[in-house]
VMD Tcl script that builds the backbone (N, CA, C; Angstrom):
set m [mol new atoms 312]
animate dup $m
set s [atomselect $m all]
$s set {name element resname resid chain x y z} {
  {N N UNK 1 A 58.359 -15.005 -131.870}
  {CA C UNK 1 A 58.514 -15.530 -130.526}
  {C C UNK 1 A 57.472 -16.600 -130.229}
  {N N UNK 2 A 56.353 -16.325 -130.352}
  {CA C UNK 2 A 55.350 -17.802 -130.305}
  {C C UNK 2 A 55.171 -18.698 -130.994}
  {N N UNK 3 A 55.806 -19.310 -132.133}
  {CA C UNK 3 A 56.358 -20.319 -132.467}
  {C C UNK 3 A 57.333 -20.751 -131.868}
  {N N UNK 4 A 57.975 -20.157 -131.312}
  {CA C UNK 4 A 59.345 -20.586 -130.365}
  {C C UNK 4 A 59.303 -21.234 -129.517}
  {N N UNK 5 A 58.079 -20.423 -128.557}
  {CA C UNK 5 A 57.904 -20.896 -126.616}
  {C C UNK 5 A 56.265 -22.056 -127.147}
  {N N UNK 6 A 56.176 -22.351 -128.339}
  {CA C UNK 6 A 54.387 -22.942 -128.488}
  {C C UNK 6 A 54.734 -24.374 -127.988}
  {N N UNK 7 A 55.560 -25.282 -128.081}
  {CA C UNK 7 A 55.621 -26.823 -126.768}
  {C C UNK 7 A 56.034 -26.183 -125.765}
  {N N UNK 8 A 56.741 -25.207 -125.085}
  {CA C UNK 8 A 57.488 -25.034 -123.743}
  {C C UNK 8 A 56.357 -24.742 -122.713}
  {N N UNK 9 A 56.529 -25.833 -121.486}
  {CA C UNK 9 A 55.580 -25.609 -120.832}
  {C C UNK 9 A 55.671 -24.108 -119.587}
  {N N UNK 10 A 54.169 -24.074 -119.293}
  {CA C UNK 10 A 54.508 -22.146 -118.705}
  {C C UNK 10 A 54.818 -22.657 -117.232}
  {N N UNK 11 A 55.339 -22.090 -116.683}
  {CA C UNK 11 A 55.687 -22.380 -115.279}
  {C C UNK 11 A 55.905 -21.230 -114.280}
  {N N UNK 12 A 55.592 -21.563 -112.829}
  {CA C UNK 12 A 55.996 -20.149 -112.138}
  {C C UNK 12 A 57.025 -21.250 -111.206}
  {N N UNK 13 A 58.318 -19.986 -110.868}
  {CA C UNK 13 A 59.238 -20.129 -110.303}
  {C C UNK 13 A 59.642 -19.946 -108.829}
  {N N UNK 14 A 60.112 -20.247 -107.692}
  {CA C UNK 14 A 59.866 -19.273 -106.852}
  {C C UNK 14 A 61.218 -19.921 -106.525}
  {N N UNK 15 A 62.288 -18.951 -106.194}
  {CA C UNK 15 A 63.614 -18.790 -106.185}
  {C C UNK 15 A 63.837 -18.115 -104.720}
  {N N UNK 16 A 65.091 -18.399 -103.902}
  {CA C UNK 16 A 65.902 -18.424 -102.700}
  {C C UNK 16 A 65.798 -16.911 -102.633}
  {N N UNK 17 A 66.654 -15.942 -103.770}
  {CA C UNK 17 A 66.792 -14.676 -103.703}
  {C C UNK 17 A 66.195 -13.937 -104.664}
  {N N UNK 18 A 65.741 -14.273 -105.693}
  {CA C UNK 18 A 64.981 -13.302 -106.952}
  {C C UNK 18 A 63.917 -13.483 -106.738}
  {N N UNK 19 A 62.857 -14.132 -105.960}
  {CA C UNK 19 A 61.451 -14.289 -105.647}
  {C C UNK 19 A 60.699 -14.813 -106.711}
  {N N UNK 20 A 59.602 -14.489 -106.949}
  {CA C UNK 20 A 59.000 -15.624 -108.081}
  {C C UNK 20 A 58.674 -15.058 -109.159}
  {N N UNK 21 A 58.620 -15.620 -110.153}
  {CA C UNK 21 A 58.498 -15.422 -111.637}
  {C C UNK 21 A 57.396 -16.562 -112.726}
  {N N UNK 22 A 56.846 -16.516 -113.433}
  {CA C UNK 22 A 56.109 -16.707 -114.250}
  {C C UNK 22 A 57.132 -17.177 -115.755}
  {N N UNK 23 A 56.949 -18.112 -116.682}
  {CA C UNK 23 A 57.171 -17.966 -117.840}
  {C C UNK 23 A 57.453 -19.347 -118.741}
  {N N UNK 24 A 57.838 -19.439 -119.595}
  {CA C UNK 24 A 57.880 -20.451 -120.492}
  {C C UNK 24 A 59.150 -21.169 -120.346}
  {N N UNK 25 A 59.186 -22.507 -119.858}
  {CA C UNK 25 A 60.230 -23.083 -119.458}
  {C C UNK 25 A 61.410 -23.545 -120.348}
  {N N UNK 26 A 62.560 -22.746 -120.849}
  {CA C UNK 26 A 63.437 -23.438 -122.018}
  {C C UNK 26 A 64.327 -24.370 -121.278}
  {N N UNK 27 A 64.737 -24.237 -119.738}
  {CA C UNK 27 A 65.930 -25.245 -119.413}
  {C C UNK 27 A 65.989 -25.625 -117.727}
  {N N UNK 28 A 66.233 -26.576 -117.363}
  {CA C UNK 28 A 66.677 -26.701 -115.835}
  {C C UNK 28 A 67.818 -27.290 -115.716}
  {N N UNK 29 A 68.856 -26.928 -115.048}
  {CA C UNK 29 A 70.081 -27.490 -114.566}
  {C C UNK 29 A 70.562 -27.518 -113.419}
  {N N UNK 30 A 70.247 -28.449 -112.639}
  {CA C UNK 30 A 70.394 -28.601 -111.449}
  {C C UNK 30 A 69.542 -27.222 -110.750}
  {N N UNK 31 A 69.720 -26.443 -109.948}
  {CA C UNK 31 A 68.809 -25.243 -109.667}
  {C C UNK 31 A 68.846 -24.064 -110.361}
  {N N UNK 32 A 69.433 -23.984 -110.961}
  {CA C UNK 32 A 69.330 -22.934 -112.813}
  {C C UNK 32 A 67.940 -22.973 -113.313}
  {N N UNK 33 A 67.457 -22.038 -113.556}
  {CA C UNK 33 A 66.134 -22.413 -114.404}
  {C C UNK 33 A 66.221 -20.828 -115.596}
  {N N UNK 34 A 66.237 -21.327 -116.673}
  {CA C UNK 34 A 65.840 -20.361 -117.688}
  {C C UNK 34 A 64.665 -20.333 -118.590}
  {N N UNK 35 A 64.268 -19.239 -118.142}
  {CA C UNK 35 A 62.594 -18.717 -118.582}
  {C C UNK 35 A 62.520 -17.728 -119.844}
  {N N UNK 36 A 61.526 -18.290 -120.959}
  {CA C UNK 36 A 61.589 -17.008 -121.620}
  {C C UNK 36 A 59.995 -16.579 -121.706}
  {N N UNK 37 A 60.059 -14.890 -122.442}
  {CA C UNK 37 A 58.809 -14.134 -121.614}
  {C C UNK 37 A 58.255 -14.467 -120.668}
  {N N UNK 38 A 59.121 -14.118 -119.258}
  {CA C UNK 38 A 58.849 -14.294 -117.897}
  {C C UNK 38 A 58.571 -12.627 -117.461}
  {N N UNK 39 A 57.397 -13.022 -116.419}
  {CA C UNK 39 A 57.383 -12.439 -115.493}
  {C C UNK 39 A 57.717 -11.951 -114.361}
  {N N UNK 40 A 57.997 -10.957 -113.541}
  {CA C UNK 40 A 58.347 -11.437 -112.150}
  {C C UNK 40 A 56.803 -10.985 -111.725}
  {N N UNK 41 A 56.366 -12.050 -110.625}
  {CA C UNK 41 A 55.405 -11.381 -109.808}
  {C C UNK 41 A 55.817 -11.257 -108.222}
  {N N UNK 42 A 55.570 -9.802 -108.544}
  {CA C UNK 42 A 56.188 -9.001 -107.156}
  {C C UNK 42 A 55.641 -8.853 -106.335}
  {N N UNK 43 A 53.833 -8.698 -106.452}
  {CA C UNK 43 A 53.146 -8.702 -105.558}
  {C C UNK 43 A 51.866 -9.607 -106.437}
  {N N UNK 44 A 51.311 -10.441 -105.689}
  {CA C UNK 44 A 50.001 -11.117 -106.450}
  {C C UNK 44 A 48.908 -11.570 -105.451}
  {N N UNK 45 A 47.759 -11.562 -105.916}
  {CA C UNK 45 A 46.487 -12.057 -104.993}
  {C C UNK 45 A 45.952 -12.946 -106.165}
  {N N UNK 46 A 45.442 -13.771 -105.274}
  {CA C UNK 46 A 44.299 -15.203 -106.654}
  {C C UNK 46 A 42.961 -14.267 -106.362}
  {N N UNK 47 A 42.295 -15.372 -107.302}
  {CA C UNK 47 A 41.042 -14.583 -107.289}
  {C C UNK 47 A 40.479 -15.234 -105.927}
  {N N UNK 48 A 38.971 -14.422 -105.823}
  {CA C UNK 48 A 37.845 -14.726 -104.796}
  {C C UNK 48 A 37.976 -16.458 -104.646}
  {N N UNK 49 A 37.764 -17.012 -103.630}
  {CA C UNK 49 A 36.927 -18.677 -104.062}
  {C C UNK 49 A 38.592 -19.183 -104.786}
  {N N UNK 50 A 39.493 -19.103 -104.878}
  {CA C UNK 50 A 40.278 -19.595 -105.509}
  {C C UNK 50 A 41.742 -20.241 -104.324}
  {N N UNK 51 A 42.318 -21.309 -104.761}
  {CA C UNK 51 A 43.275 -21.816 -103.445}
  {C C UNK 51 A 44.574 -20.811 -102.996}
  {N N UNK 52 A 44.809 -20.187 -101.922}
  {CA C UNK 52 A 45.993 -19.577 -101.480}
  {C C UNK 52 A 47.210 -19.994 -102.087}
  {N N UNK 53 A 48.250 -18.824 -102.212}
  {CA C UNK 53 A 49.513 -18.953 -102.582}
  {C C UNK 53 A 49.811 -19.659 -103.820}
  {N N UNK 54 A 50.913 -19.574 -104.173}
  {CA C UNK 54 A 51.325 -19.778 -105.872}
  {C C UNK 54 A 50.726 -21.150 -105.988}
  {N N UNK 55 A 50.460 -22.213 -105.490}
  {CA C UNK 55 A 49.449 -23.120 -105.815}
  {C C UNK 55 A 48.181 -22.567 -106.352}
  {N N UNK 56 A 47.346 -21.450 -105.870}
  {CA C UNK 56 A 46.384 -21.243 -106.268}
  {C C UNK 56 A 46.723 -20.022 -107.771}
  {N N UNK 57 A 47.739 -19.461 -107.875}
  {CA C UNK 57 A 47.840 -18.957 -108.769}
  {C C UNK 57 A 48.073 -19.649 -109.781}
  {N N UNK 58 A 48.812 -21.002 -109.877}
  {CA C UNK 58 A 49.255 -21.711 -110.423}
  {C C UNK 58 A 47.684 -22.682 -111.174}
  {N N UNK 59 A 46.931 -22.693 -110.648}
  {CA C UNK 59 A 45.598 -22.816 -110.686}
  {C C UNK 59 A 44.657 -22.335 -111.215}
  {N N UNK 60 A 44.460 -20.841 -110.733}
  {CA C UNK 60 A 43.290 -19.855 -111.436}
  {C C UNK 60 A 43.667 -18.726 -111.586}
  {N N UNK 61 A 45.217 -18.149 -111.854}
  {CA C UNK 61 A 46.026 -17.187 -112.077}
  {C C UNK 61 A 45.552 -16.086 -111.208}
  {N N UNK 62 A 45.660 -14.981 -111.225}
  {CA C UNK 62 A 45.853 -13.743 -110.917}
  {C C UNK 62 A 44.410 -12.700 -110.916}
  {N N UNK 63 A 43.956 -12.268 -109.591}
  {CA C UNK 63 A 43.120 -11.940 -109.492}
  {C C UNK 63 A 43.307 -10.365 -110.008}
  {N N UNK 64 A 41.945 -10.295 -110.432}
  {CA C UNK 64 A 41.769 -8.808 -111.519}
  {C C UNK 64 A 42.375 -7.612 -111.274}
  {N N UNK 65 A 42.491 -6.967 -109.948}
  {CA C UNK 65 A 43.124 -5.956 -109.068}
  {C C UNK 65 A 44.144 -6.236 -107.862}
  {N N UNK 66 A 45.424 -5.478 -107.439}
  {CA C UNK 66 A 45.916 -5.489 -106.895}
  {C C UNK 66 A 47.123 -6.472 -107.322}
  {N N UNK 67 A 47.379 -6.980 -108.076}
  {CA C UNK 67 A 48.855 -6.977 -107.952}
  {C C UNK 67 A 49.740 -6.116 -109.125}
  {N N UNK 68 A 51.300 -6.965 -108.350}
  {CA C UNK 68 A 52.382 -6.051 -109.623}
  {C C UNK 68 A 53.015 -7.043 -110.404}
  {N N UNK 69 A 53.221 -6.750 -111.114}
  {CA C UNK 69 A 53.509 -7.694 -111.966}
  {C C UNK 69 A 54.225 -7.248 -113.296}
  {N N UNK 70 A 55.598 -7.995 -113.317}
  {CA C UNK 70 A 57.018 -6.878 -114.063}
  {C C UNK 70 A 56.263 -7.712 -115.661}
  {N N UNK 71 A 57.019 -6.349 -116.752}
  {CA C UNK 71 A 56.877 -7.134 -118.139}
  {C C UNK 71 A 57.756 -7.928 -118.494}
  {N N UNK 72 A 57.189 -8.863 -119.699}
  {CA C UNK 72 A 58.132 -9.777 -120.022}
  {C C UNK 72 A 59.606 -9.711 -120.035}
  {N N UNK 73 A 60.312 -10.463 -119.607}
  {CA C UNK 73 A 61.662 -10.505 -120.147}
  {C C UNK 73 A 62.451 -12.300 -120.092}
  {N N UNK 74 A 63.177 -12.032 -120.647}
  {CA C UNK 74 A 64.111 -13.532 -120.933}
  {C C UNK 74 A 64.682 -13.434 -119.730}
  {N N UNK 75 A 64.988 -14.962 -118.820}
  {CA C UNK 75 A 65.608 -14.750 -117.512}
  {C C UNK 75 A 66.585 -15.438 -117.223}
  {N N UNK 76 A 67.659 -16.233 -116.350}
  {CA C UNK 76 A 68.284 -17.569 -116.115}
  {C C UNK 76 A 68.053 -16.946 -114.569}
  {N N UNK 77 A 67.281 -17.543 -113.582}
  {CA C UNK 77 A 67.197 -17.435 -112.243}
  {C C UNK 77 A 68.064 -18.736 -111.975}
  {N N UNK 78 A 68.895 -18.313 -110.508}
  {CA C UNK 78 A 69.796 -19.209 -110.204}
  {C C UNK 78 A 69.275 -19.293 -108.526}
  {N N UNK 79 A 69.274 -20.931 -107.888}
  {CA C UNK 79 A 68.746 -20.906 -106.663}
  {C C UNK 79 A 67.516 -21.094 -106.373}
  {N N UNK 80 A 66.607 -21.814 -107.825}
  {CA C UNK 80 A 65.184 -22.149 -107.923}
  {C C UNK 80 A 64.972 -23.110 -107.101}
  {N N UNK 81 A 63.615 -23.254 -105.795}
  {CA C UNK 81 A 63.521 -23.637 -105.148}
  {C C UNK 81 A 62.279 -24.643 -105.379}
  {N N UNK 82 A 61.395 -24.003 -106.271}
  {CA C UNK 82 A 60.019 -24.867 -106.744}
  {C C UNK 82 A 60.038 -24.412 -107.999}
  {N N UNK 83 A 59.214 -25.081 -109.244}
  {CA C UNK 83 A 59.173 -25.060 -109.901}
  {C C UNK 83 A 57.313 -26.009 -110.458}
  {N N UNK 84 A 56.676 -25.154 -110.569}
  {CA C UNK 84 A 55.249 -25.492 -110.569}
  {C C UNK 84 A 54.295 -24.948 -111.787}
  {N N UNK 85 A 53.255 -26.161 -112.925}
  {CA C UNK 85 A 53.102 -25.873 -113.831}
  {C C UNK 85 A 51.809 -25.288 -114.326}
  {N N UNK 86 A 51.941 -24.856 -114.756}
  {CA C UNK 86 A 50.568 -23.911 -114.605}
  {C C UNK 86 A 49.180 -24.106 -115.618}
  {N N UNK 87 A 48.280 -24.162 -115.171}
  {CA C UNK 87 A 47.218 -24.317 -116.335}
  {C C UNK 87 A 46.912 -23.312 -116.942}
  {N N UNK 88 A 46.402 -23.485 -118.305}
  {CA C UNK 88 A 45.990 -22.697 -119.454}
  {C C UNK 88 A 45.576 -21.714 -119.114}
  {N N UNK 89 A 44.610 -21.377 -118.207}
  {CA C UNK 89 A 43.492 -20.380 -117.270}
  {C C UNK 89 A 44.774 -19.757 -116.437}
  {N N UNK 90 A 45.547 -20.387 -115.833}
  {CA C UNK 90 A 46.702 -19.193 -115.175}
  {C C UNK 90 A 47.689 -18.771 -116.096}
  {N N UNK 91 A 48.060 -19.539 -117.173}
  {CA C UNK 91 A 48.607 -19.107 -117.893}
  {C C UNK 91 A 48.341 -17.501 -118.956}
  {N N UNK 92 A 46.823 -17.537 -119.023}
  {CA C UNK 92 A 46.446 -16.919 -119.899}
  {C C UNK 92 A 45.710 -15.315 -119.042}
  {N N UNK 93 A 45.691 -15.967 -117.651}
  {CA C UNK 93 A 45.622 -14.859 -116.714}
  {C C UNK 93 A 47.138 -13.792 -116.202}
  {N N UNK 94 A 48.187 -14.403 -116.286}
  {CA C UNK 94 A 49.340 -13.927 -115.821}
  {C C UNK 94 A 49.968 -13.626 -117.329}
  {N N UNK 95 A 49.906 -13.886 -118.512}
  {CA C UNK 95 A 50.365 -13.347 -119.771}
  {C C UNK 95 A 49.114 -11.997 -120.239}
  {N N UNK 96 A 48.303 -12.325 -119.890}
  {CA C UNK 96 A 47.488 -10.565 -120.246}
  {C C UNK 96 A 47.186 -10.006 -119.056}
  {N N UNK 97 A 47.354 -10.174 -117.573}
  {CA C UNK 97 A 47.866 -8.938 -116.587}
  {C C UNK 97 A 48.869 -7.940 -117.099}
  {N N UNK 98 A 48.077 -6.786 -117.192}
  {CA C UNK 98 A 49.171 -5.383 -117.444}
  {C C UNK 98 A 49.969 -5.160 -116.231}
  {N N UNK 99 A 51.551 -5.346 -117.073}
  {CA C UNK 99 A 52.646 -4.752 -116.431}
  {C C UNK 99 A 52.921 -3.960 -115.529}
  {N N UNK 100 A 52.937 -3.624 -114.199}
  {CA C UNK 100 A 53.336 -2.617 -113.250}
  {C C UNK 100 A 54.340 -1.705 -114.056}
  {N N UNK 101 A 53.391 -0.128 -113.671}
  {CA C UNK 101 A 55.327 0.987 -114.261}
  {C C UNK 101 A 54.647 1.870 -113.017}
  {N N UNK 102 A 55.776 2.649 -113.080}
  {CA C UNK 102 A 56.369 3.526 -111.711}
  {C C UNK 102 A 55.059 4.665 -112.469}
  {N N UNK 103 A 54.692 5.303 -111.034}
  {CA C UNK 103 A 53.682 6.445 -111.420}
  {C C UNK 103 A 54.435 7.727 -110.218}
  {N N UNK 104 A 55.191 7.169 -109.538}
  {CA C UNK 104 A 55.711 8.504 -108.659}
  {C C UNK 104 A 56.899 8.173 -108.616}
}
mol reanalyze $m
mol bondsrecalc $m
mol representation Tube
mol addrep $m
């Protein structure tokens, strides 16, 4: 798989009805966007000192505690509304955040 996604740039998504997602950009078509090893982030905070909202995640990724954040999967979100690219440092913050699983 990482020879695959190694030119595709990482991107977070934020979509009309599936909310936003994280991942390696394979395609856009008109508001189609297909992601592979994407995320969804369901709930997220940036770090301390870092800029608000998916701009700032998009920025300095994902602060250490408190969010959720689904495991990878291959996606085609339909109804993408932004589409924003992420630096190395968010990239590498939102690909080693551990996965949210159900505890109750």
């Amino acid at each position: 798989m990482t020879e695959f996604i190694k030119g595709l740039p990482y991107v977070i998504v934020r979509c009309r009805d599936a909310g936003v997602h994280a991942g390696y950009l394979l395609s856009v078509k008109k508001r189609s966007v297909e992601l592979v090893h994407a995320r969804r982030l369901w709930y997220f905070r940036v770090p301390m000192g870092s800029p608000s909202f998916l701009s700032g995640v998009a920025l300095d990724g994902l602060d250490a505690e408190g969010c959720k954040i689904g495991a990878p999967i291959n996606v085609t979100l339909t109804e993408s509304c932004e589409i924003i690219k992420c630096t190395e440092k968010a990239k590498k913050s939102i690909t080693g955040y551990e996965s949210h699983v159900r505890t109750k």
